[in-house]
N, C-alpha and C positions, 0 to 999 in steps of 0.2 A: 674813630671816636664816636664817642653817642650823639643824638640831637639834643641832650640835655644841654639846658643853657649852664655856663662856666661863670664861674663869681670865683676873685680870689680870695684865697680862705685867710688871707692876713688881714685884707682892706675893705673885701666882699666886692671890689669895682668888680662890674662885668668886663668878659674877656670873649674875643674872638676866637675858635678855636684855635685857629693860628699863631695868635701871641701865647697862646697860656703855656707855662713851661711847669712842667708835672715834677713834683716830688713828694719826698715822706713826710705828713703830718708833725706837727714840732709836739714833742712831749716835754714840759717844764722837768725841774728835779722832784720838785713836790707833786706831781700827776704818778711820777715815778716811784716813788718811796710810797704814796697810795698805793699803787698796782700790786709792788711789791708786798706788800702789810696784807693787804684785803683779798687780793685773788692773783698769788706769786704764779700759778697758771699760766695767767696770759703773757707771763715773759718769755716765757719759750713757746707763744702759739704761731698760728702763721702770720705771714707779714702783714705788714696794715697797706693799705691801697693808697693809693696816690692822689694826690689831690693837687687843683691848678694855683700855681701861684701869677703874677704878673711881674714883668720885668725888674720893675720898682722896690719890687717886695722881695725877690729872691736873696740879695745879696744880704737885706735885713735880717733874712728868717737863718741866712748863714751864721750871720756875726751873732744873732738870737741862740743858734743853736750848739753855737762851740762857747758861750758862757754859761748855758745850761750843764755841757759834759764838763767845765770848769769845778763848777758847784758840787756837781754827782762825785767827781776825784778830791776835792777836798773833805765832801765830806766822812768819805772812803777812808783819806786818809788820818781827819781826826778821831772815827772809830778805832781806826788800828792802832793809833796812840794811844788812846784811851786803854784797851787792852791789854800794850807792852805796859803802859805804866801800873793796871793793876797785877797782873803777874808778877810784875820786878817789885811791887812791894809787897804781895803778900807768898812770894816763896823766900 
């Protein structure tokens, strides 16, 4: 690991290297549907790097992260709806 000093990226507490447990960046639905609209590019670029979280914060950035692919699937599927419903009335 570097000698760069570690901050968690949810809380910013300083972390030891030791404690910090590394995962991927949280992207909300709305950063997503940006990405999407603006530069659909970066959806298929390479991975995004990893950043430390702290023990405290992991299991947050979980239950933070499976309401956000909640959101992204609902809204998925009111587009589709939206959709079947204009086809079924205008054929």
């Amino acid at each position: 690991m570097s000698d760069k000093p570690l901050n968690c990226a949810r809380c910013g507490r300083p972390l030891a290297p030791d404690e910090a447990h590394m995962g991927q960046p949280l992207i909300t639905a709305g950063e997503l549907a940006r990405i999407a609209v603006k530069t659909p590019a970066m959806l298929v670029g390479p991975p995004l790097a990893e950043v430390p979280y702290c023990a405290e914060c992991r299991p947050l950035i979980a239950k933070q992260r499976t309401r956000e692919q909640l959101k992204v699937l609902l809204a998925l599927l009111a587009l589709l709806a939206l959709v079947a419903v204009l086809v079924w009335v205008l054929v």
